[in-house]
MARPA-906882 format. One record per residue (C-alpha): x negated, y, z negated; residue number from 0; residue in three letters. Coordinates in nm, 2 decimals. Each point is the difference from the previous one (the first is absolute). Layout:
N
[rec [X Y Z] NUM 'ala']
...
***
This chain:
457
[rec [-1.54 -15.89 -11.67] 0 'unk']
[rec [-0.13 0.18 0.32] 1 'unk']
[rec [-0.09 -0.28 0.34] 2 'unk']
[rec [-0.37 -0.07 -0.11] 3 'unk']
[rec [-0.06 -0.04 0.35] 4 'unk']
[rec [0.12 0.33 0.08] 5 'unk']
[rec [-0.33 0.28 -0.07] 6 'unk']
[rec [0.06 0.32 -0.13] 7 'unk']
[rec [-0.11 0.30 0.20] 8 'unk']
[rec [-0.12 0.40 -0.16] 9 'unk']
[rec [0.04 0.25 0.23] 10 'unk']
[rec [-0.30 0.22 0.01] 11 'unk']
[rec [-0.02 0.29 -0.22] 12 'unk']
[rec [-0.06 0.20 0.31] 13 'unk']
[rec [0.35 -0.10 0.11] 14 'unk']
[rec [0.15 0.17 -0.26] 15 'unk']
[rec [0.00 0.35 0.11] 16 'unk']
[rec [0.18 -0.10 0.32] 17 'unk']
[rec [0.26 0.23 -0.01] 18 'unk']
[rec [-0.14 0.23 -0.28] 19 'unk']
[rec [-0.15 0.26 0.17] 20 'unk']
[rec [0.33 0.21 -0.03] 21 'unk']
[rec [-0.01 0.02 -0.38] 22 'unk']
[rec [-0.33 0.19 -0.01] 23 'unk']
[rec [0.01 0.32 -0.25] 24 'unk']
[rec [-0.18 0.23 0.23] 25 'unk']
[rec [0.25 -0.05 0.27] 26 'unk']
[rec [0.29 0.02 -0.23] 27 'unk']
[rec [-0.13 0.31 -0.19] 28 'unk']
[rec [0.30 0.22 -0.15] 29 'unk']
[rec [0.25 -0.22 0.17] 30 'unk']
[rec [0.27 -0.23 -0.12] 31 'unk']
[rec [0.17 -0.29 0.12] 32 'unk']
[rec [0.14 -0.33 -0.10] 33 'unk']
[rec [-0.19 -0.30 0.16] 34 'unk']
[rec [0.20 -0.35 -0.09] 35 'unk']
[rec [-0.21 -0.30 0.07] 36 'unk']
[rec [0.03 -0.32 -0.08] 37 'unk']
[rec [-0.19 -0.08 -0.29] 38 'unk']
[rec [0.05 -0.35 -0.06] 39 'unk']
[rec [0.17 -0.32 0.17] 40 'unk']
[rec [0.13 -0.31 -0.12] 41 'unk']
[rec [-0.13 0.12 -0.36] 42 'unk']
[rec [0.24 0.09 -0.28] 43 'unk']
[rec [-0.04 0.14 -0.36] 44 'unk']
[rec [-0.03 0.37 0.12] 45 'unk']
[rec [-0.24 -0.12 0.31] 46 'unk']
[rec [-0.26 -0.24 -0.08] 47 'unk']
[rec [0.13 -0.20 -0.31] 48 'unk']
[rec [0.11 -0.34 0.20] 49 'unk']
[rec [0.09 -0.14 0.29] 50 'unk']
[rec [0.34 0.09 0.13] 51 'unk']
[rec [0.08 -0.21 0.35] 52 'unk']
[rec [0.32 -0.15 0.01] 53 'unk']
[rec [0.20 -0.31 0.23] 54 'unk']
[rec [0.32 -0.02 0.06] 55 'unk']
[rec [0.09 -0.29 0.18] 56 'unk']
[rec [0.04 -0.10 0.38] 57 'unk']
[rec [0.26 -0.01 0.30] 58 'unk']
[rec [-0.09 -0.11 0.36] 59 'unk']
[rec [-0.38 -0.10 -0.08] 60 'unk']
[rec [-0.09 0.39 -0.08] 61 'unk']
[rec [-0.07 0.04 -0.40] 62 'unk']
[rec [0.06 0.33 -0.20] 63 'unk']
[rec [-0.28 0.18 -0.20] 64 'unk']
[rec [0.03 0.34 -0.19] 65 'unk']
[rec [-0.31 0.15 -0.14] 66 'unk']
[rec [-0.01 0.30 -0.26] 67 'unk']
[rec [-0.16 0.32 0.07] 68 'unk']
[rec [-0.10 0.27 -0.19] 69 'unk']
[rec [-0.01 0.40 0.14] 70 'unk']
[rec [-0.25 0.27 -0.15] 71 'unk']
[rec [0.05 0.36 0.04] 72 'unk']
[rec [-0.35 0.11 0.09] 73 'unk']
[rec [0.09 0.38 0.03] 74 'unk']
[rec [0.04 0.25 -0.14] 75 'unk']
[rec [0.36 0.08 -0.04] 76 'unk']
[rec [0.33 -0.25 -0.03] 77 'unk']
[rec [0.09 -0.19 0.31] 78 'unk']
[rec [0.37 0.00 0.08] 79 'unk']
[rec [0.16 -0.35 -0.12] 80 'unk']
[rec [0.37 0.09 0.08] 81 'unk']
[rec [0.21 -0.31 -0.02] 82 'unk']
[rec [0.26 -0.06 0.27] 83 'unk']
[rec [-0.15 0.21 0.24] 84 'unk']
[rec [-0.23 0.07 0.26] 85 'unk']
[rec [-0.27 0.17 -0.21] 86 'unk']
[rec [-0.09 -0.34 -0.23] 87 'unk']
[rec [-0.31 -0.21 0.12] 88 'unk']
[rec [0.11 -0.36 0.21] 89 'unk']
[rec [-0.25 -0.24 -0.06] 90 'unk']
[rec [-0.14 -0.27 0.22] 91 'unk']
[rec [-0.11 -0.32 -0.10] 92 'unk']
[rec [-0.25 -0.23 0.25] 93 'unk']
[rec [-0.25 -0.31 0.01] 94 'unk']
[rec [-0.30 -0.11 0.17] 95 'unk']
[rec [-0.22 -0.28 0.08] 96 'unk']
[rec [-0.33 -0.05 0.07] 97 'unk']
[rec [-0.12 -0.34 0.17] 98 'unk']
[rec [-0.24 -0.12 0.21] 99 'unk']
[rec [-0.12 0.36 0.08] 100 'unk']
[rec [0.34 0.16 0.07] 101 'unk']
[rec [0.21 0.24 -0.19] 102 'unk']
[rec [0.32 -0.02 0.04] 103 'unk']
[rec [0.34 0.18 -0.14] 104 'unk']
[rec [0.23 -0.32 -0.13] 105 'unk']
[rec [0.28 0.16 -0.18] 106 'unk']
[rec [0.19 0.32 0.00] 107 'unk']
[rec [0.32 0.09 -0.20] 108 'unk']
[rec [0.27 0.28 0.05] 109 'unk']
[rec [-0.07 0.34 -0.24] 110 'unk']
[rec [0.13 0.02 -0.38] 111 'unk']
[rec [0.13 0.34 0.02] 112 'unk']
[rec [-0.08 0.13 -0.31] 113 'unk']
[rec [0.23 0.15 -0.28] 114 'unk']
[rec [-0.21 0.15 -0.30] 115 'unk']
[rec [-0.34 0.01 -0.14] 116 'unk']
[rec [-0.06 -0.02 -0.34] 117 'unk']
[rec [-0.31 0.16 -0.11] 118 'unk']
[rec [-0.22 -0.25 -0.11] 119 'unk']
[rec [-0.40 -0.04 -0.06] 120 'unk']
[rec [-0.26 -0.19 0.15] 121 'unk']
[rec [0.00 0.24 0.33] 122 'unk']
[rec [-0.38 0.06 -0.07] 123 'unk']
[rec [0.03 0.33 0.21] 124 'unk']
[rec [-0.25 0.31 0.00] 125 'unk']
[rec [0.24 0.22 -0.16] 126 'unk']
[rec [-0.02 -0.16 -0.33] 127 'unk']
[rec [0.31 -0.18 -0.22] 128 'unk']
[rec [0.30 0.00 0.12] 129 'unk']
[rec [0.23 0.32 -0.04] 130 'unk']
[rec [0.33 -0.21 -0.02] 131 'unk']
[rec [0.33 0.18 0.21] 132 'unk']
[rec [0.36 -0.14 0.02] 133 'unk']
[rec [0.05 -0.24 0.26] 134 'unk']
[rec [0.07 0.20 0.28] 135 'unk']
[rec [-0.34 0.04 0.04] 136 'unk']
[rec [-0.35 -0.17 -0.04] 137 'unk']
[rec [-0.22 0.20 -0.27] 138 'unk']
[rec [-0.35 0.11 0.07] 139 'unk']
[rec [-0.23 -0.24 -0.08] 140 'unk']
[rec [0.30 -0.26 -0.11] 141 'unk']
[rec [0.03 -0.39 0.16] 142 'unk']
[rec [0.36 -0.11 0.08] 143 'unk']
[rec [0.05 -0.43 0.00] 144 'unk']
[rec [0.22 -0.17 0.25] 145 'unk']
[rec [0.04 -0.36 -0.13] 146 'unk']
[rec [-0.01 -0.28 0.26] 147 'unk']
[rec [0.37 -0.05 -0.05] 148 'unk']
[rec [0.08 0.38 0.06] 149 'unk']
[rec [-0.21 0.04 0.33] 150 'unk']
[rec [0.19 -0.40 0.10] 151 'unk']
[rec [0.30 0.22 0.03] 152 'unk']
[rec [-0.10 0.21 0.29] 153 'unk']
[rec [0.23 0.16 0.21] 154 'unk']
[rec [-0.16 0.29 0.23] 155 'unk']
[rec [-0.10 -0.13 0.41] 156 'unk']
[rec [-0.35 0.07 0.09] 157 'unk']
[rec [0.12 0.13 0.34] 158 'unk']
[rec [0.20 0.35 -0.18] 159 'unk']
[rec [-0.28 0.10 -0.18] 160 'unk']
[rec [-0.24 0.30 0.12] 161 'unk']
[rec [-0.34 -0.15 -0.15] 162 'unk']
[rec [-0.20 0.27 0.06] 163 'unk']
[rec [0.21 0.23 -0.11] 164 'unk']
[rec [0.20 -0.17 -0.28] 165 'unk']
[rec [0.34 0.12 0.20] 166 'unk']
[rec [0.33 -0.23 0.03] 167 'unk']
[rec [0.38 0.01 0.03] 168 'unk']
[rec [0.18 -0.11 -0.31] 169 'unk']
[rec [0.21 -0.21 -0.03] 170 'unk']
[rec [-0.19 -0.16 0.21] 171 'unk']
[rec [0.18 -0.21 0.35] 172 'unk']
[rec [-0.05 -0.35 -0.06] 173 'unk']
[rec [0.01 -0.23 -0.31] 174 'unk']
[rec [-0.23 -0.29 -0.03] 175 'unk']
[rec [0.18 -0.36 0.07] 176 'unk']
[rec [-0.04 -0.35 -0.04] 177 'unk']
[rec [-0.02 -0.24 -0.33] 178 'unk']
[rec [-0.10 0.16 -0.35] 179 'unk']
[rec [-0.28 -0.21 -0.01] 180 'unk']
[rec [-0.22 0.17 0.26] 181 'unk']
[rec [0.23 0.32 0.11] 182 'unk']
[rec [-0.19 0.25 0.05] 183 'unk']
[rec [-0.30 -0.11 -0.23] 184 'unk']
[rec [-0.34 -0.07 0.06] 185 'unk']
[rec [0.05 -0.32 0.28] 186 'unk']
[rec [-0.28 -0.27 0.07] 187 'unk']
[rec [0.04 -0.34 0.19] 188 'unk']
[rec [-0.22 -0.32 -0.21] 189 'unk']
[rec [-0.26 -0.02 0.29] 190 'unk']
[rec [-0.09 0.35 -0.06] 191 'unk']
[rec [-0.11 0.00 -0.32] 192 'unk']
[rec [-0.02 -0.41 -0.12] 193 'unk']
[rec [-0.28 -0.24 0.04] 194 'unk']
[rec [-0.24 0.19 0.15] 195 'unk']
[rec [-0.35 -0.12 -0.13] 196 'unk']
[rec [-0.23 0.39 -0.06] 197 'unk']
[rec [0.29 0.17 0.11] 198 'unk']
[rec [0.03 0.37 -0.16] 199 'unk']
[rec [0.32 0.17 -0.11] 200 'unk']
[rec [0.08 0.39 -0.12] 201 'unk']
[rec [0.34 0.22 -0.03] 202 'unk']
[rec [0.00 0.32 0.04] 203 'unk']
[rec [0.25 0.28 -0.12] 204 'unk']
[rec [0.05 0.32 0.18] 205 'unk']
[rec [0.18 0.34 -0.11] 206 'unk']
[rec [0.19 0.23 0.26] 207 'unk']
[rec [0.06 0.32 -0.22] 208 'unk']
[rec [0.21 0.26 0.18] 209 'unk']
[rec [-0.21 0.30 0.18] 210 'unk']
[rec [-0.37 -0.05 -0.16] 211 'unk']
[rec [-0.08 0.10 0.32] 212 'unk']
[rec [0.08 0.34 -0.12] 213 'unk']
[rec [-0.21 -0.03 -0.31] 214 'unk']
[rec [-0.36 0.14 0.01] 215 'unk']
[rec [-0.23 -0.07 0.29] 216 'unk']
[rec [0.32 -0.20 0.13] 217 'unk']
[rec [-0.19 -0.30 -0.04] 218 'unk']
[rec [0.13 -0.14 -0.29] 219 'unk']
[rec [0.27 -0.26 0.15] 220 'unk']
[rec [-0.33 -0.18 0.15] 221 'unk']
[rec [-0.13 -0.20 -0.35] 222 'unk']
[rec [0.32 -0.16 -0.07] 223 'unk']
[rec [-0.05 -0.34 0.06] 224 'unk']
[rec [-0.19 -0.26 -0.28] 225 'unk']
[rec [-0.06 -0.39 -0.01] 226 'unk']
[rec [-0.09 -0.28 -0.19] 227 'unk']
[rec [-0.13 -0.37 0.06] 228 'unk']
[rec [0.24 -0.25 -0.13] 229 'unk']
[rec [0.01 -0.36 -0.01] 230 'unk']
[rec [0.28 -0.26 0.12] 231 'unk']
[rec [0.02 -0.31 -0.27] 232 'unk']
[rec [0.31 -0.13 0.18] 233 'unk']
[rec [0.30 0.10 0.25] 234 'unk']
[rec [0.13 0.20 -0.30] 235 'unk']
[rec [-0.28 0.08 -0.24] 236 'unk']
[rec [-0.24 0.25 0.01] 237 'unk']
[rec [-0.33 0.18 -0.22] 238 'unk']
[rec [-0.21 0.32 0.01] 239 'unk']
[rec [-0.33 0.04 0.13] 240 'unk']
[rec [-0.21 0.30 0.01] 241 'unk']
[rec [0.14 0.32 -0.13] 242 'unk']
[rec [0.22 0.24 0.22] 243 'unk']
[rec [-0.22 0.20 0.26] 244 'unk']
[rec [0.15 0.36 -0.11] 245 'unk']
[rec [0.07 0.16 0.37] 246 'unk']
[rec [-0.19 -0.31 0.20] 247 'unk']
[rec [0.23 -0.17 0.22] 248 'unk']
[rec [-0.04 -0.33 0.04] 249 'unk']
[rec [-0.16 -0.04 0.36] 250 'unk']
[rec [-0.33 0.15 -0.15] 251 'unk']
[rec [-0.03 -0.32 -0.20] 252 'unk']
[rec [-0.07 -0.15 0.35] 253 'unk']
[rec [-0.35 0.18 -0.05] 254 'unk']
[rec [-0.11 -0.25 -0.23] 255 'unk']
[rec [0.00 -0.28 0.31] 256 'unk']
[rec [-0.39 -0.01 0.15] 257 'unk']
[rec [0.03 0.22 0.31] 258 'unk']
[rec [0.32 0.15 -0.06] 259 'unk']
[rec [0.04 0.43 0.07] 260 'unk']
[rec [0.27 0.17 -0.12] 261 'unk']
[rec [0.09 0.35 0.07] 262 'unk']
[rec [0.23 0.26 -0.14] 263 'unk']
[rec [0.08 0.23 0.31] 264 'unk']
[rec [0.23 0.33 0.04] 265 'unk']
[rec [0.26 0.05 0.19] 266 'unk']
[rec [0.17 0.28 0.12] 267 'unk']
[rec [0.40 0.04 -0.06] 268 'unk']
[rec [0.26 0.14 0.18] 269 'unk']
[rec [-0.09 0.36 -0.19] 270 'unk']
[rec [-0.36 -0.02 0.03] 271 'unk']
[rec [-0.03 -0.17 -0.37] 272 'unk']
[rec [-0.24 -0.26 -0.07] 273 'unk']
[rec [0.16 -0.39 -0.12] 274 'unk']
[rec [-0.22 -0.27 0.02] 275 'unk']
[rec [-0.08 -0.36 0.16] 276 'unk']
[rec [-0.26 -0.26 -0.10] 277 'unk']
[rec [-0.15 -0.24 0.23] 278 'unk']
[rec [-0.23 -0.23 -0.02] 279 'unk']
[rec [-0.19 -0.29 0.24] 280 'unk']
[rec [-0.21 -0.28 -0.02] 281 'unk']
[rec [-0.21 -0.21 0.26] 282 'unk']
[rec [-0.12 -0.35 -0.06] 283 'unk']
[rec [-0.20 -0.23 0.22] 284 'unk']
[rec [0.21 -0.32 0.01] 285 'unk']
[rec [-0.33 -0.20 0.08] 286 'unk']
[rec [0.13 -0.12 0.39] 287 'unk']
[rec [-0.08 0.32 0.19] 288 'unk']
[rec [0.30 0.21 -0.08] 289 'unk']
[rec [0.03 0.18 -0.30] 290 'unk']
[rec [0.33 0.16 -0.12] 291 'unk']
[rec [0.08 0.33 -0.03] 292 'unk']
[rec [0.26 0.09 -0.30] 293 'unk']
[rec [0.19 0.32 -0.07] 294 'unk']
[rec [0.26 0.15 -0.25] 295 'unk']
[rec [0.18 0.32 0.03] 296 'unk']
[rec [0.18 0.11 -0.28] 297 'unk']
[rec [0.24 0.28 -0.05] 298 'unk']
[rec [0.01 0.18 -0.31] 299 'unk']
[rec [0.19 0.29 0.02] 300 'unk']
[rec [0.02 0.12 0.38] 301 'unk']
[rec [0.32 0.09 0.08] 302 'unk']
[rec [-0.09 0.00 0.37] 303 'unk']
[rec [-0.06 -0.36 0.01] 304 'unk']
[rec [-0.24 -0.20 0.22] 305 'unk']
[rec [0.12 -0.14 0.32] 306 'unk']
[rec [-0.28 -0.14 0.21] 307 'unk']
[rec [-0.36 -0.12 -0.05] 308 'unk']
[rec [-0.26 -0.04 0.25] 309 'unk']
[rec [-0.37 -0.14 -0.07] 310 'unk']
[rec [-0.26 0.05 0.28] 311 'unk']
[rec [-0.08 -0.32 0.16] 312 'unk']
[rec [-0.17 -0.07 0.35] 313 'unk']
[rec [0.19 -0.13 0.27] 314 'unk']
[rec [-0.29 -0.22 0.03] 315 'unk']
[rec [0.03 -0.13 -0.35] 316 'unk']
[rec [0.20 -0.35 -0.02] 317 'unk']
[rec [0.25 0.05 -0.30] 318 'unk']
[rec [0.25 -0.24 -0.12] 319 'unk']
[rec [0.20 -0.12 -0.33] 320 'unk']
[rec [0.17 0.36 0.03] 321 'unk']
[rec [0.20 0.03 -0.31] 322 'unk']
[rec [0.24 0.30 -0.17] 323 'unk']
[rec [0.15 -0.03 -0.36] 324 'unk']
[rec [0.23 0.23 -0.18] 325 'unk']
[rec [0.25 -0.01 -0.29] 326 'unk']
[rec [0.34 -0.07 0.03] 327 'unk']
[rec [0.28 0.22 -0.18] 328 'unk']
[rec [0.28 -0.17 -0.16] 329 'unk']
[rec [0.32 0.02 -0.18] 330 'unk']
[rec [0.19 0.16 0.26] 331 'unk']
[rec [-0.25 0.34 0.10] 332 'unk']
[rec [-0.12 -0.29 0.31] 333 'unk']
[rec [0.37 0.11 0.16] 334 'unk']
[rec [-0.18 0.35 0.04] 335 'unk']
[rec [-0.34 -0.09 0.03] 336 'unk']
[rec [-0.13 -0.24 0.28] 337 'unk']
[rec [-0.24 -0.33 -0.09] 338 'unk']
[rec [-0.12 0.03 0.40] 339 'unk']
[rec [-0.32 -0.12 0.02] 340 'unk']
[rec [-0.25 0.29 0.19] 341 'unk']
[rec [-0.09 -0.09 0.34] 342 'unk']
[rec [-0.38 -0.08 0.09] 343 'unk']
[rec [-0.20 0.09 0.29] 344 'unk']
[rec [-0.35 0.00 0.14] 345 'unk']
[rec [-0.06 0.23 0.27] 346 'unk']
[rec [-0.21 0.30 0.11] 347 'unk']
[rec [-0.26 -0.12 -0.30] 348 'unk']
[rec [0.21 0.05 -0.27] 349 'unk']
[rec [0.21 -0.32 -0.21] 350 'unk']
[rec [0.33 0.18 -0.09] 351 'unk']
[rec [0.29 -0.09 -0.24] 352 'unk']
[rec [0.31 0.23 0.08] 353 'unk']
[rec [0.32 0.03 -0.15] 354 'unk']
[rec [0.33 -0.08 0.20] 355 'unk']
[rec [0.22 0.28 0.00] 356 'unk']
[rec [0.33 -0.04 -0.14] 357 'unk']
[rec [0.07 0.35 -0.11] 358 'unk']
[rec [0.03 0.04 -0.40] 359 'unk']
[rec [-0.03 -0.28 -0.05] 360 'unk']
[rec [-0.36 -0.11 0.17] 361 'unk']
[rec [-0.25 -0.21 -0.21] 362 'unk']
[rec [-0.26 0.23 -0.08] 363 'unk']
[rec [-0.22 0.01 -0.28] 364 'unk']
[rec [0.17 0.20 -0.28] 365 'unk']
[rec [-0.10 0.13 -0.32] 366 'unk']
[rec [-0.07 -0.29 -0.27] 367 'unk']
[rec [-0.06 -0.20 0.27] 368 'unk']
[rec [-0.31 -0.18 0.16] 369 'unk']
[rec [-0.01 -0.17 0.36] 370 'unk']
[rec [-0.32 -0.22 0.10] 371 'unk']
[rec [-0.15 -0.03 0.36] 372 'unk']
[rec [-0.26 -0.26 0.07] 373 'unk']
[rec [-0.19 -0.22 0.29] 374 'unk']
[rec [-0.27 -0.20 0.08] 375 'unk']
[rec [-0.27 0.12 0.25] 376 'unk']
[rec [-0.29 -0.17 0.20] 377 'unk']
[rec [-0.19 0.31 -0.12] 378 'unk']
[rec [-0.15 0.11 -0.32] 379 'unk']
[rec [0.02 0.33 -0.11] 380 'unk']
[rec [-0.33 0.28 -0.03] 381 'unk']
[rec [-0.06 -0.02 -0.37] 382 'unk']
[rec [-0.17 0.39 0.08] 383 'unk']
[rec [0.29 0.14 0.17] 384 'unk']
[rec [0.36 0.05 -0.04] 385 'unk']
[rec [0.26 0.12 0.24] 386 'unk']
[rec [0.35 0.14 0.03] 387 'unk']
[rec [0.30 -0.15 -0.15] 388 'unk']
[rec [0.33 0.21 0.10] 389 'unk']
[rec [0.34 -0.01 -0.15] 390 'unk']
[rec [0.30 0.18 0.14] 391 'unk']
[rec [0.24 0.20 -0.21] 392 'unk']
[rec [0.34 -0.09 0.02] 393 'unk']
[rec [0.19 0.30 -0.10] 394 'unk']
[rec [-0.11 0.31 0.21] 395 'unk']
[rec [-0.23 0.20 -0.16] 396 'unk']
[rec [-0.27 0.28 0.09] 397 'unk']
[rec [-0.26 -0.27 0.08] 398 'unk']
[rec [0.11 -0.33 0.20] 399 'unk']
[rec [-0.26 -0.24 -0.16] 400 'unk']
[rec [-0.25 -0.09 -0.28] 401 'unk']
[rec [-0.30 -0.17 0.03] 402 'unk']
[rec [-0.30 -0.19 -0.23] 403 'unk']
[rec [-0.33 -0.18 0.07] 404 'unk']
[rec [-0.06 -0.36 -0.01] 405 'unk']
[rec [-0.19 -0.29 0.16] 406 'unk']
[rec [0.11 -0.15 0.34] 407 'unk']
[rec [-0.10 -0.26 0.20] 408 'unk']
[rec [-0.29 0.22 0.20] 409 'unk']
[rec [-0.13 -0.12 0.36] 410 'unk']
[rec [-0.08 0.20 0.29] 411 'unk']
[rec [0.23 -0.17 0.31] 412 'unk']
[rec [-0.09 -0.01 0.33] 413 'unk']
[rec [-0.38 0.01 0.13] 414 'unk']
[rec [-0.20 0.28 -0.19] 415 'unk']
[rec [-0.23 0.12 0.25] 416 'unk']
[rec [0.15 -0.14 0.30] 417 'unk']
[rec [0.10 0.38 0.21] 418 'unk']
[rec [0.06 -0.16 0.32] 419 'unk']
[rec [0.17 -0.29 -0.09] 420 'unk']
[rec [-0.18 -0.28 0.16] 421 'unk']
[rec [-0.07 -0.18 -0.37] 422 'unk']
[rec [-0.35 0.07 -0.05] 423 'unk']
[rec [-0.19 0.27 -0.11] 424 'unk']
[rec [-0.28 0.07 0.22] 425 'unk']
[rec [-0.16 0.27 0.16] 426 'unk']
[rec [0.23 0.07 0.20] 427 'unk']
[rec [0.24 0.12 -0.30] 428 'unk']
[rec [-0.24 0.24 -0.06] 429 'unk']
[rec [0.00 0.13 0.36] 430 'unk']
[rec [0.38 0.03 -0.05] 431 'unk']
[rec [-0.05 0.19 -0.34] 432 'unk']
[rec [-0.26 0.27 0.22] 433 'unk']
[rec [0.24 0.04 0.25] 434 'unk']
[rec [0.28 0.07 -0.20] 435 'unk']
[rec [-0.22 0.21 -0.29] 436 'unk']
[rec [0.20 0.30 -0.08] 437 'unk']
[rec [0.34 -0.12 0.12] 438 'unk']
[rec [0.10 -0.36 -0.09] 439 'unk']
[rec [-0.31 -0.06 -0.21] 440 'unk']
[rec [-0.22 0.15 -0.27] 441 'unk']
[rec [-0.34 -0.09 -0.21] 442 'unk']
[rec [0.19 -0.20 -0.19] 443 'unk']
[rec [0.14 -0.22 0.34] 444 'unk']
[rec [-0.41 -0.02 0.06] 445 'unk']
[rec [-0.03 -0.17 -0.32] 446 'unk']
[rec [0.26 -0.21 -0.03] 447 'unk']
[rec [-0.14 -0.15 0.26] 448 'unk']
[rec [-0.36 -0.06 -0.07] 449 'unk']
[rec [0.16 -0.18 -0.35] 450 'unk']
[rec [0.12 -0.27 0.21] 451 'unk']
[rec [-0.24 0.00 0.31] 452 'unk']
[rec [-0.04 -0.30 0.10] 453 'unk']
[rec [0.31 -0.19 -0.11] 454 'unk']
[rec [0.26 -0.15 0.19] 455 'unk']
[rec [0.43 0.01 -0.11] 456 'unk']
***
């Protein structure tokens, strides 16, 4: 029985087409393509017959979890499925929390690289019933099951594989490490998902199908990525909640918190290609005359990566409890990919986190991933007006950055008014502004200061 003080969650209807847009008839008239998405997670019984989420034991404090996932061929031709190879789907397998008003990634495990799919119903796509093929590929319309205990066995890195455009080396360089029990599987420490009163839980299943980016619009690599709430019982015991969200990852589920924005956002790739990044961001008045400003950046499929994020804050603007989190990898790909925490800084009126370089191997925010940035501020935001959020590429690319709107803590510094700086503005600020009308001031100077005649900084 599910934690009855644990609430479930819907995500909006609305939500639902995040990702969707891509599958549109009219764009995809007289085309074809295979699209593989991941139709279910942690269900089993051809997708959506029970709950499939498995333990495995523990080693070190760190447990092991498997969940099952389920892939639908949404096109409208067979997708390649060709077992010990690098044109077969790897398969990513992740969890999230949400407490206390932050979203946060919890888990990650290594990628099942997957072998054959066996046509089977249940993929509820547009094309109708399933038109079963051999193994070696996915059938139109056709669902293909990976248990919990085959997708426990995974054995692809997360660091050789192309997301955006499905592309890897096989065999691939490095084996997963470390004890059965959590090598290479789903990993989650107790405090992360145990004894946590209203805290909210999901996994989320992802498909990386070799060059969709070639398939139609070249879009279709973008609505890959499902969830599903689930409940912890214990350290080893887990049930379903709602039903898989069919190409929502699971950060939109953070949508559902009062006040919380997410965002689905384009980037552009190495070739001019689109992948895509959700964020989202929350601000809540913690009731002593700060109020905290929350965000989440997470990487779905951007080969390019994310390597610095800067908010716009004030110089004037007094900000503390600066904080980064990210997600650890595990079972030996941390040899080849850094844990280094990114480096803060507020200066020039901007709070940035950046990445430390250390070549290949930087911490950056890869695909499957999501990395959180928050502070508290002396300032509330302007409900009415959102600024610039900016996030550096990586990899190179034809543009350098990407950016989104969201609220900041909003202040004007200084001493509106004041244009001669003696710390009031009187008339003789407006003398200054007619002398200088035309040159170093305009009507809008002349204004500024009539707004604050009169007052003193």
């Amino acid at each position: 029985m599910a934690n009855t003080h644990i609430r479930t969650i819907f995500v909006a209807s609305a939500l639902s087409v995040v990702g969707t847009a891509v599958l549109t008839a009219p764009a995809l008239a007289g085309a074809t393509w295979f699209d593989v998405t991941c139709r279910f997670v942690a269900e089993d019984g051809y997708g959506g017959g029970g709950f499939d989420m498995e333990y495995y034991g523990t080693s070190n404090g760190i447990r092991g979890w498997a969940v099952a996932t389920t892939s639908c061929n949404m096109g409208t031709r067979t997708a390649p499925w060709y077992g010990g190879t690098n044109n077969v789907p790897v398969i990513a397998q992740n969890s999230y929390r949400l407490y206390q008003g932050r979203f946060e990634q919890i888990g990650m495990s290594w990628l099942k690289h997957s072998f054959c799919a066996v046509s089977e119903p249940g993929c509820n796509s547009p094309q109708g019933n399933c038109q079963s093929t051999s193994c070696s590929t996915l059938g139109i319309g056709c669902a293909d099951t990976y248990w919990a205990g085959l997708n426990a066995d995974a054995d692809a890195p997360r660091n050789e594989i192309n997301a955006y455009t499905g592309e890897y080396i096989y065999p691939f360089g490095i084996s997963p490490s470390g004890p059965s029990s959590i090598r290479g599987k789903l990993q989650m420490v107790d405090a992360d998902y145990l004894g946590l009163d209203g805290a909210l839980y999901f996994v989320e299943g992802q498909y990386v199908e070799r060059l969709e980016t070639e398939e139609a619009d070249g879009t279709m690599q973008n609505n890959n990525a499902s969830h599903r709430q689930v409940y912890f019982n214990s350290t080893s015991n887990a049930s379903g909640g709602y039903e898989t969200q069919h190409m929502v990852p699971a950060i939109q589920a953070w949508s559902n918190e009062a006040g919380a924005i997410v965002r689905a956002l384009q980037t552009v790739e190495e070739d001019g290609g689109e992948a895509r990044l959700n964020v989202g961001f929350l601000v809540t008045d913690n009731g002593d005359g700060t109020w905290h400003y929350e965000f989440a950046v997470h990487n779905q499929n951007s080969h390019r990566s994310i390597a610095k994020f800067s908010v716009p804050v004030p110089d004037c603007v007094n900000v503390t409890h600066i904080e980064f989190r990210d997600i650890h990898y595990h079972s030996g790909e941390e040899t080849v990919i850094s844990g280094t925490d990114w480096t803060p800084e507020h200066v020039d009126d901007r709070l940035t986190w950046t990445s430390v370089d250390e070549g290949s191997a930087t911490n950056v925010i890869r695909w499957a991933t999501m990395y959180n940035f928050r502070f508290d501020a002396d300032v509330p935001p302007d409900d009415h007006s959102l600024e610039l959020v900016s996030m550096d590429y990586w990899r190179d690319g034809p543009v350098g950055s990407i950016e989104f709107e969201a609220h900041i803590p909003m202040i004007e510094c200084g001493c509106p008014g004041d244009l001669n700086g003696d710390l009031i503005v009187d008339v003789d600020d407006i003398l200054t502004a007619i002398a200088g009308f035309g040159t170093d001031y305009d009507v809008n100077d002349i204004l500024d200061v009539l707004s604050h005649f009169g007052q003193s900084c």
